[in-house]
C-alpha positions in Angstrom: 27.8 148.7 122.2 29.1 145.7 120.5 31.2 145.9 117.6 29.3 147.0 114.5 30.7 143.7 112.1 29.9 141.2 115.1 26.1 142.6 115.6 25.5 142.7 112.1 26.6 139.6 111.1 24.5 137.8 114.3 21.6 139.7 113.0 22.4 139.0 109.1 22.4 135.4 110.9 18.6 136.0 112.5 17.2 137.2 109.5 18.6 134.3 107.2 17.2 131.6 110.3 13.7 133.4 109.5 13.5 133.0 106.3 14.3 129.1 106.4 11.5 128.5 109.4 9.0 130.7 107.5 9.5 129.7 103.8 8.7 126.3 103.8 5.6 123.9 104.0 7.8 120.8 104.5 11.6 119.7 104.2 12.3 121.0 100.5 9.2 122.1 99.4 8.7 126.0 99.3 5.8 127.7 100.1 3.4 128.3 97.2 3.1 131.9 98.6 5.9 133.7 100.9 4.5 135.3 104.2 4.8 139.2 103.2 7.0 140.2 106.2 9.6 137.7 104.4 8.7 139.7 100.8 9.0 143.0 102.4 12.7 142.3 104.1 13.8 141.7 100.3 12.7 145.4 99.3 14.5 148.5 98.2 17.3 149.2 101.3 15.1 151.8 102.9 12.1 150.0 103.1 13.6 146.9 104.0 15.3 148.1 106.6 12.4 149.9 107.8 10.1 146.5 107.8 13.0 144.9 109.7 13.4 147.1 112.4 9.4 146.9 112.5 9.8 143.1 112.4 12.4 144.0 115.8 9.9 146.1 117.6 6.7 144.2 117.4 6.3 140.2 118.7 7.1 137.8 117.0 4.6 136.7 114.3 6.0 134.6 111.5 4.6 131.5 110.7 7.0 128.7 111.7 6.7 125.4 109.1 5.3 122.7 110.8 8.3 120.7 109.8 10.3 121.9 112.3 10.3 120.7 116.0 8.9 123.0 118.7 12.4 124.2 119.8 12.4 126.1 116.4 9.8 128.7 117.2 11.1 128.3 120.8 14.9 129.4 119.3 13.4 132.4 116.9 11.8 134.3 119.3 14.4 134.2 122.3 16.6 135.2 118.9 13.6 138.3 118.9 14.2 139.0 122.1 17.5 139.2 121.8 17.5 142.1 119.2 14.6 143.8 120.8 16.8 143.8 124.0 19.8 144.9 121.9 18.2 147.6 119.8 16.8 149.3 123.3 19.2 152.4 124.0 18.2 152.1 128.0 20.0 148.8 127.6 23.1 149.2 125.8 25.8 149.7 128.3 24.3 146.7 129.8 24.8 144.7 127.1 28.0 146.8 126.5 29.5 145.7 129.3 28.5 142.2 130.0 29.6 141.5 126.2 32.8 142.9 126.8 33.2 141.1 129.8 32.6 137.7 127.9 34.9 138.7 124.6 38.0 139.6 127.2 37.5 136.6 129.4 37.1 134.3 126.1 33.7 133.3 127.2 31.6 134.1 124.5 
């Protein structure tokens, strides 16, 4: 598994990325309403955690501002896919391994 301070800070890092595609109409200009998933995420720590992980598990479905180009969206769900791929236990001594590989080789 990777270490607990790297995969939390690159999924502290995914989280912050969604709220900036989600929470705006255009450059600077917040929406008028947030999209609930983003509300939810800023909850007690049990129930935001719980909404994340559910934000994890199912596709991804926020609303990307138009403002951004079409590598955006493209960017936030192969970031999705990453943590789905990361949170599956049949998959962690894959990712185990090839990460380690990476950190001793000074690859990643």
């Amino acid at each position: 598994m990777l270490p607990t301070h790297i995969s939390n800070d690159l999924e502290s890092f995914y989280y912050v990325f969604c709220w900036l595609i989600a929470s705006f109409d255009t450059a600077g200009m917040l929406k008028a309403e947030l999209p609930k998933e983003l509300t939810w995420w800023d909850g007690e720590r049990p129930f935001a955690g719980a909404m994340k992980a559910g934000h994890i598990g199912d596709d991804f479905d926020l609303p990307v501002s138009p403002c951004f180009s079409k590598a955006i969206p493209e960017l936030a769900n192969r970031l999705h896919a990453f943590f789905r791929f990361l949170w599956n236990p049949k998959y962690t001594t894959l990712l185990e391994t090839t990460m380690t590989f990476y950190l001793a080789s000074g690859r990643a």
